[in-house]
C-alpha positions in Angstrom: 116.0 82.0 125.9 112.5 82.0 125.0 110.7 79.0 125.3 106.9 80.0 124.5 104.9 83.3 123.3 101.8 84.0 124.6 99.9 86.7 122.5 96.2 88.5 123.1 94.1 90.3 121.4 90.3 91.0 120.9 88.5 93.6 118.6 91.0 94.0 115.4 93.5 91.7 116.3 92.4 88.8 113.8 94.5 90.3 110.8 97.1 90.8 113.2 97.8 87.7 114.3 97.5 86.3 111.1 100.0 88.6 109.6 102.7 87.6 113.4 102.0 84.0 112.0 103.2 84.7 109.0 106.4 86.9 110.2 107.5 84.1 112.6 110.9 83.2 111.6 111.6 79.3 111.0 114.5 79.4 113.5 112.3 80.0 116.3 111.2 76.9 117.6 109.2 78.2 120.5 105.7 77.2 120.6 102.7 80.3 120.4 99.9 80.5 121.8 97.2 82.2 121.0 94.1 83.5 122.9 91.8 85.9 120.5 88.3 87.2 122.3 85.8 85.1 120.6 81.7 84.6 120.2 80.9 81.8 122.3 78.6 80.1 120.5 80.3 79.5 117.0 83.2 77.6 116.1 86.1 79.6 115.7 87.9 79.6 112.1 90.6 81.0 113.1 92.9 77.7 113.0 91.9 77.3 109.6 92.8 80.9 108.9 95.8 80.4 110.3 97.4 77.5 108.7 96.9 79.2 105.4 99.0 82.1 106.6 102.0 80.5 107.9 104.3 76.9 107.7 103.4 75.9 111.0 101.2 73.4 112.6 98.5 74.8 114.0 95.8 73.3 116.6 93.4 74.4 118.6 93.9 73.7 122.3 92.7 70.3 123.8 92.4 69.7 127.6 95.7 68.5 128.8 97.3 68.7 125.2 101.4 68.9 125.3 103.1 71.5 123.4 105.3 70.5 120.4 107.6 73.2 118.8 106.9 75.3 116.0 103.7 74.7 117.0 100.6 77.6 116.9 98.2 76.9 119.7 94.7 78.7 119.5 92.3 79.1 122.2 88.3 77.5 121.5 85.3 79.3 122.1 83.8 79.9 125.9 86.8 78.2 127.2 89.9 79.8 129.3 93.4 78.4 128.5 96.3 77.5 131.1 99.3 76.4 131.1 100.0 74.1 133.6 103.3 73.4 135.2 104.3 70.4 133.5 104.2 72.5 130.1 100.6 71.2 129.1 97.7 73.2 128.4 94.8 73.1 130.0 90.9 74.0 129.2 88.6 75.8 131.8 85.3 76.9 131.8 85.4 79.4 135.0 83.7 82.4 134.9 84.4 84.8 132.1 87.0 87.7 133.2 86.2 91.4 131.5 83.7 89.8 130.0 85.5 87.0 127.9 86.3 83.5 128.0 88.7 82.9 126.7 90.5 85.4 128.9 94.3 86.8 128.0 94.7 87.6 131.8 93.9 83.6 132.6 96.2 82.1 130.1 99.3 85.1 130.6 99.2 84.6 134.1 99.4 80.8 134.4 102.0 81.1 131.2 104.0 83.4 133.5 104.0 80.8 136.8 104.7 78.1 134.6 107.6 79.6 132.5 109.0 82.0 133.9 111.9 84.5 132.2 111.4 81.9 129.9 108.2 83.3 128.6 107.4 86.4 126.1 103.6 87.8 126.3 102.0 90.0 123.4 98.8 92.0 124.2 97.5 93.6 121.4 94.8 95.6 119.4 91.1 95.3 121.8 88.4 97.4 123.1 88.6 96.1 127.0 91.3 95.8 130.0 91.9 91.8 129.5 95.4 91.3 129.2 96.6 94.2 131.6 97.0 92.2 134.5 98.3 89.3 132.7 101.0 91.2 131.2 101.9 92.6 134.5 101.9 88.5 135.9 104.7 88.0 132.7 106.9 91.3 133.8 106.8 89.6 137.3 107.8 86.7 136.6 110.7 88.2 134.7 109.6 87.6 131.5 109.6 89.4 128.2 106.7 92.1 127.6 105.3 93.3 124.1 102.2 95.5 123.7 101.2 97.1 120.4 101.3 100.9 120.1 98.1 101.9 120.9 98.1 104.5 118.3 98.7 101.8 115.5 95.6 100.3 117.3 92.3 99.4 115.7 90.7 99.3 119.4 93.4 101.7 121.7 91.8 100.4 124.9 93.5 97.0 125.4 97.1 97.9 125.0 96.7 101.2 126.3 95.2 99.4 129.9 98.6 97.4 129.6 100.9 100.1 128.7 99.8 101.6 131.8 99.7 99.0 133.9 102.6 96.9 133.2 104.8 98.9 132.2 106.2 97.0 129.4 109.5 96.2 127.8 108.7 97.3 124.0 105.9 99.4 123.0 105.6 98.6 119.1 104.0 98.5 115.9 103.7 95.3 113.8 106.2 95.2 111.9 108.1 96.2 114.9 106.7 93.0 116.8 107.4 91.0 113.6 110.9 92.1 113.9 111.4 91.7 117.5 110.7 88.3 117.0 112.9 87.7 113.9 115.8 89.2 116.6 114.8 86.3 118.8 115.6 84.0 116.5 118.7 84.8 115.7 119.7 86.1 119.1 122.3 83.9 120.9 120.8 80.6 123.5 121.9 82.8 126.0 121.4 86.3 125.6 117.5 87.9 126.4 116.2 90.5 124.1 
């Protein structure tokens, strides 16, 4: 079973997001987090933006904040997120990786030691490799692996660089994702997509 969703994105993955937020199903009680490459020097909107597009809580991430269900987590400006092993997340400010903080490799790859199988990571729509090698960290660890079609992509780059590398579980377009994760919520406690 599924017990959180980790999804990326950078250039033209905004809308995206908005619109998975508004897809998820309200039997799916896994937590989502969210890590979206943004300017570091402005406050990010994108919480705001968010609650108006779905029924969940949303928050941005605090240091050492502890996931509730149903709950959509979103990662601040110039800081990394982590999810430690005692399901809490976690704020860093170590170097950026290709070029971002927050980085989708930084947040997939602790998300994939903390949780295993139990885990589902998204990479989608971005102009640069992050989220490649975090993807690969969530196939590893058994997990389930999602990247957009990259030729439904604004920016083919980012889930192209994944595609490749991690050779994912489901290569899809939204409403595909959407509906991947309406499958999850119906889907037996035991069975896996």
């Amino acid at each position: 079973m599924i017990e959180l969703i980790v999804i990326g994105g950078s250039a033209g993955a905004l809308d995206l997001m908005l619109d998975i937020a508004g897809a998820l199903p309200d039997a799916l009680v896994a937590p989502v987090v969210m890590v979206l490459h943004l300017q570091a020097n402005q406050p990010s909107l994108m919480p705001d933006l968010l609650a108006r597009s779905c029924d969940r809580q949303v928050r941005e991430v605090e240091d050492k904040l502890t996931m509730q269900p149903r709950t959509i987590y979103v990662a601040p400006p110039n800081y990394h997120v982590l999810l430690e092993r005692d399901r809490t997340l976690a704020l860093s400010v170590d170097p950026p990786v290709h070029w971002s903080r927050p980085s989708i490799d930084v947040l997939f790859e602790s998300a994939a030691d903390a949780y295993g199988e139990r885990l589902m990571g998204i990479v989608l729509t971005g102009a640069n490799q992050d989220g490649a090698a975090g993807l690969l960290a969530v196939k590893r660890a058994g997990g389930v692996t999602v990247v957009q079609d990259p030729q439904t992509a604004q920016a083919a780059l980012m889930p192209a660089a994944a595609l490749q590398r991690a050779e994912p579980d489901h290569v899809l377009p939204l409403d595909g994702i959407a509906a991947l994760l309406l499958g999850l919520a119906s889907a037996p406690r035991e069975a896996r997509p």
